[in-house]
N, C-alpha and C positions, 0 to 999 in steps of 0.2 A: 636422444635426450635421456633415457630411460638408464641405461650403462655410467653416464658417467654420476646421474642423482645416487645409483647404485653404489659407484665406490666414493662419493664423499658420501654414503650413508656409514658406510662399513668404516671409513677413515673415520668418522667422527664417535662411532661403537669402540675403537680400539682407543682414542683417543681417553676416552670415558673410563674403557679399564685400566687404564697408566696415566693416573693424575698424580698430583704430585701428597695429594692429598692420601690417596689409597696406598703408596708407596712410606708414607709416613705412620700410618695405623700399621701397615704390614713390616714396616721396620721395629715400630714398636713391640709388636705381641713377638718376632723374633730374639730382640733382645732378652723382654721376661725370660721366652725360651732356655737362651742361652745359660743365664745367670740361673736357672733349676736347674738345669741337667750338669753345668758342673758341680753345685754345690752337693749333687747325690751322688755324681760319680766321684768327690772326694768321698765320703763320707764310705762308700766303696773300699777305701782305700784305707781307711782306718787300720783293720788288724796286723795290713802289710806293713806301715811305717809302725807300728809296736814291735812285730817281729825283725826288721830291718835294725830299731833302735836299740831291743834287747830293754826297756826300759817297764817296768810296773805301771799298776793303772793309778798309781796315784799320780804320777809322775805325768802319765798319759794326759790325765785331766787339767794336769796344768800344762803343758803342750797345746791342747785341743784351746784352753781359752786364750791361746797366740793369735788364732783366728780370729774372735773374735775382739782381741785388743786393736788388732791390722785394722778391722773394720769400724770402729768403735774412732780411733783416728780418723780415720779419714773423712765420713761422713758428715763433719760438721766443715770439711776442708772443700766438699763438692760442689757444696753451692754458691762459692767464688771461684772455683773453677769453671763450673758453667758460664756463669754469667759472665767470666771474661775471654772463654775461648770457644765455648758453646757445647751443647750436647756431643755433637760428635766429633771432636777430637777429644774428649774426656771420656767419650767410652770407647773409641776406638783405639786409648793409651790403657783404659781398666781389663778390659775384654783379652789385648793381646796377652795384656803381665798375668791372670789368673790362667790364663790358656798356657802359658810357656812355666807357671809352676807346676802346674797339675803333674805332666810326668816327672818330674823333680823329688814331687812326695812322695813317689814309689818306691824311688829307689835309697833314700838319705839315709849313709847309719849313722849318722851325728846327732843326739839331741839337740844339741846347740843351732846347729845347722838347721833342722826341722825348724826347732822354734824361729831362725830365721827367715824361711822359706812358706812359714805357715800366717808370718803377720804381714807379708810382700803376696799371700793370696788374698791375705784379710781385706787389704787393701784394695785388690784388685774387686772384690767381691763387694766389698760396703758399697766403694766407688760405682760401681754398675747399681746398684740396689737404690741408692740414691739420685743420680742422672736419670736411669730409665724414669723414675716418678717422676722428675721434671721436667723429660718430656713426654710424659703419659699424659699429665695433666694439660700441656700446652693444644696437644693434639685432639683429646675429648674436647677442651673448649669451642675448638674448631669445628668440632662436628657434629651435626645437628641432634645425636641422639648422643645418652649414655656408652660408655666405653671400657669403663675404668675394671671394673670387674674381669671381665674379656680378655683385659691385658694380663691380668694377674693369676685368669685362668692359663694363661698359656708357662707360668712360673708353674704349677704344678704341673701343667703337664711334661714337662721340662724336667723334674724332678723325677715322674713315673719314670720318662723315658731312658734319664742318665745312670737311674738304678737299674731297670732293666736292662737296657747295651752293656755296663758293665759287669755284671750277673752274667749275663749271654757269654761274652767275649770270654771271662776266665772261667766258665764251666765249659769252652769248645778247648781250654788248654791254654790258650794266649798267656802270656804272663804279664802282673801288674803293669809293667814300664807300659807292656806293646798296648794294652786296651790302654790306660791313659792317653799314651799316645795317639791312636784311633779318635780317642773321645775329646782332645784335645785340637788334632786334625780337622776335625766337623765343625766345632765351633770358629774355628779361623776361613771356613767357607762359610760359612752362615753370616758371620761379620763382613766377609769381603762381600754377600751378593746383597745384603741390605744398608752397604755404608750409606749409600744414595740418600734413602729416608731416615737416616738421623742427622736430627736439626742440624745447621750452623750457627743456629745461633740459642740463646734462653731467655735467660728475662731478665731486663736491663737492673740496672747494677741501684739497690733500693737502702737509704740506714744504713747502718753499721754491718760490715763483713760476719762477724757472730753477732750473738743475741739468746739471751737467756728466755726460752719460750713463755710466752705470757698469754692472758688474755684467752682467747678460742683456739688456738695454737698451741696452749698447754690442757687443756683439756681434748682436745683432739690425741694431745700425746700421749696424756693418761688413758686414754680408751685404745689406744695402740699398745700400748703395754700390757694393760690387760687383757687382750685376746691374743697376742704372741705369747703372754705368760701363759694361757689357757693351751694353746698350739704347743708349746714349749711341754707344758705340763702331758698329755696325751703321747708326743714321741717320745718323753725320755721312762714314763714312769707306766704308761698303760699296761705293757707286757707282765712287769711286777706286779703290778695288780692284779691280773686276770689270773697268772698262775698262785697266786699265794694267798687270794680271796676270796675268787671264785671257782678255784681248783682248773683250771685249765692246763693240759698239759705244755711242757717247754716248749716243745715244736711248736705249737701253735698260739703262743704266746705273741707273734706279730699279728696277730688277726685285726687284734682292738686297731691299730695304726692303720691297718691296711682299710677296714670300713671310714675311719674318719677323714684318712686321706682320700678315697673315691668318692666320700659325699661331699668333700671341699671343693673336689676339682667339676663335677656334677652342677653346684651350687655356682661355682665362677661364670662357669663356660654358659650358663642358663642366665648368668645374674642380671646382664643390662639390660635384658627385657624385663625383667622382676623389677628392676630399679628406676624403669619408665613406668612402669604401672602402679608400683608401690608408693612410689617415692622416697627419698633418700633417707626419713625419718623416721619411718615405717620400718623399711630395712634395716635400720640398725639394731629398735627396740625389741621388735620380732627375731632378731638373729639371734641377738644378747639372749631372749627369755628362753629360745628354743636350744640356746648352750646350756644353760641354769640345769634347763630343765634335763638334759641332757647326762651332765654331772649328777644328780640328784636320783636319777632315774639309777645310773649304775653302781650310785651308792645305797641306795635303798632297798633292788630285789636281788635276792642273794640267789642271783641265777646268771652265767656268762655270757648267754644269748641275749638278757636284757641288756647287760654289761653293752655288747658288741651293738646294739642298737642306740645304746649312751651314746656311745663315740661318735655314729653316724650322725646322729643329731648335733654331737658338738662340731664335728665339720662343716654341715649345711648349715649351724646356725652361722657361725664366726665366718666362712666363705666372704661373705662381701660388706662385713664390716672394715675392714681395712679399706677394699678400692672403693668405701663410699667417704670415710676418712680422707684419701686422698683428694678426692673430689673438691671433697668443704674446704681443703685447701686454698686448692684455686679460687675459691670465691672470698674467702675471709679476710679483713681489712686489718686484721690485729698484728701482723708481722708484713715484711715483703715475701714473698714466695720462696726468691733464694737463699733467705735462712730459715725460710720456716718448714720447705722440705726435710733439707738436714737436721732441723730441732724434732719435727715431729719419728721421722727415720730410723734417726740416735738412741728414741724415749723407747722404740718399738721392740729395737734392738737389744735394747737393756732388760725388756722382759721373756728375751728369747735366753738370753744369758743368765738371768734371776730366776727362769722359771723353776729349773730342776735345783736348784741351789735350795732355794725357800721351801720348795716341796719337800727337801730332803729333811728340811729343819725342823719343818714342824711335824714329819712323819716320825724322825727320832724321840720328841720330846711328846707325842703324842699315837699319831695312827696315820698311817696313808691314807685311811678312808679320809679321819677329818682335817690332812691337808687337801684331800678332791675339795670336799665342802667348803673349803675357804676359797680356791679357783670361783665354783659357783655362787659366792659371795659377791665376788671381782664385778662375773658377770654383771649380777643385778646391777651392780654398783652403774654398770656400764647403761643400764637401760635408764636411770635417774640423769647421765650426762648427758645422754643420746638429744639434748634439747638444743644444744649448737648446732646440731647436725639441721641445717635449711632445709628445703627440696625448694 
């Protein structure tokens, strides 16, 4: 009697660890995955397709925003794609098409070309960036705690790691094509072992296909913008700052990024237990004020090591206002979900794209310091909105 209670105990333990439920959270944080580590291992790839192209940086800049034009399309285009063919054949079509350009950009000497091959990633990129949310949010709903953080920590670590692998691979000698290729290769096993748990289906078909974001939907967008504007602002502009304010030398002018990026990814992978305890309103206000403060901090003591301790603040603050953004999604009555993914996505998108653009503008006509100060404006701005944000 004893033997057989035995193995349906053990059948019923393995049974528990391959639900279909666990295979859906684990397909999920795979995807973020996925969708960081190419977007760092293009980013990788930058100085190859300039030297490939032969073309200047002005030139460069308006190539690089083919990117995000690809993405910028598509995004408002995902959320009737989902909803009529379901999660995963809309990222098992995004996934492959970013994976099969990837080694593509290594090698193009055409500008033309690039620019085409850089809005057919955009594409693939937005498109992942948007589905994975739609079924981030469907899956959190489903389970009994907070998630959403979790997921989005696993996009940065996904970004550590596609910088590191391809840093690794051409400092061993490999050449651009062959690490893309590599880094290209991984993600099409990564796809293939977790097709299983992404959805087949999304959220039935609600209103109008588009929709011009309104209501709590547009202020969700506005608080996305501004903390990808602040995100935005930290990668493109920190380095400059650090060596030409606070005298840091060039080398180590990636420091400021590298602290805000480990207190983001720190701040994620911690956040759903922070967001159970906190609550979602808490979280956002406290994130917002500890960016503020952040900015302010490295504009104010004219010392680098405060500098470097700004940034880590502005990472742990902004960490998990976005996945709590996406959260109040799922719950908000002001749009249907499947355009209101895309509207909010789009808005997010636009201030990853505005970010260094506006910085640059008012640094020209003023100071970089007091374009920091107007980021940390944004902030606050963000802590007065934080009031749609439920728990």
């Amino acid at each position: 009697m004893s033997q057989p209670s035995t193995l349906n105990a053990a059948a019923t333990r393995a049974e528990r660890r391959d639900t279909p439920a666990k295979r859906e959270r684990t397909a999920t944080r795979t995807v973020f995955f996925m969708a960081g580590f190419a977007t760092a291992a293009w980013a990788a790839l930058v100085p190859f397709a300039k030297l490939n192209t032969g073309v200047g940086d002005g030139t460069l800049g308006m190539l690089l925003l083919c990117l995000g034009m690809g993405a910028l399309v598509a995004m408002p285009l995902t959320g009737v794609l989902t909803t009529r063919f379901g999660c995963r054949k809309v990222m098992l079509f995004a996934v492959v098409l970013f994976s099969l350009m990837l080694p593509l950009l290594s090698i193009i000497p055409s500008p033309w070309l690039l620019a085409v091959a850089l809005v057919a990633f955009g594409i693939g990129i937005g498109t992942t960036d948007c589905a994975m949310n739609v079924q981030a949010i469907i899956v959190e709903k489903a389970a009994p705690r907070p998630l959403m953080s979790g997921f989005h920590g696993f996009y940065s670590i996904g970004g550590i790691a596609g910088a590191g692998a391809m840093s690794a691979m051409m400092s061993l000698g490999l050449s651009a094509l062959l690490a893309s290729l590599i880094a290209s290769g991984l993600v099409l096993v990564l796809l293939a072992a977790s097709l299983r748990g992404f959805l087949p289906y999304a959220n039935p078909a609600e209103g109008p296909a588009f929709a011009v974001p309104r209501g709590t939907v547009l202020v969700l967008g506005v608080i996305c913008f501004a903390v990808f504007l602040a995100e935005g602002t930290v990668l493109d502009w920190s380095a400059i700052f650090l060596t030409e304010y606070r005298q840091l030398p060039d080398a180590q002018g990636g420091l400021g990024f590298a602290c805000f990026a480990a207190a983001m990814t720190l701040g994620r992978l911690t956040g759903d237990s922070i967001v159970a305890r906190l609550g979602q309103h808490r979280v956002v206000v406290v994130g917002a004020l500890l960016a503020a403060a952040g900015l302010f901090l490295t504009l104010w003591l004219p010392s680098w090591t405060a500098a470097l301790v700004g940034y880590a603040l502005i990472g742990i603050g902004c960490a998990n206002i976005v996945p709590v953004v996406f959260s109040a999604i799922g719950r908000q009555n002001s749009m249907p979900q499947a355009v209101a993914v895309p509207a909010v996505t789009t808005l997010g998108y636009l201030g990853v794209l505005a970010g260094p653009a506006s910085i640059g503008f008012i640094a020209h006509h003023s100071s970089l310091a007091i374009a920091f100060g107007f980021v940390a404006v944004l902030m606050l701005m963000v802590v007065l909105l934080a009031k749609v944000v439920k728990n």
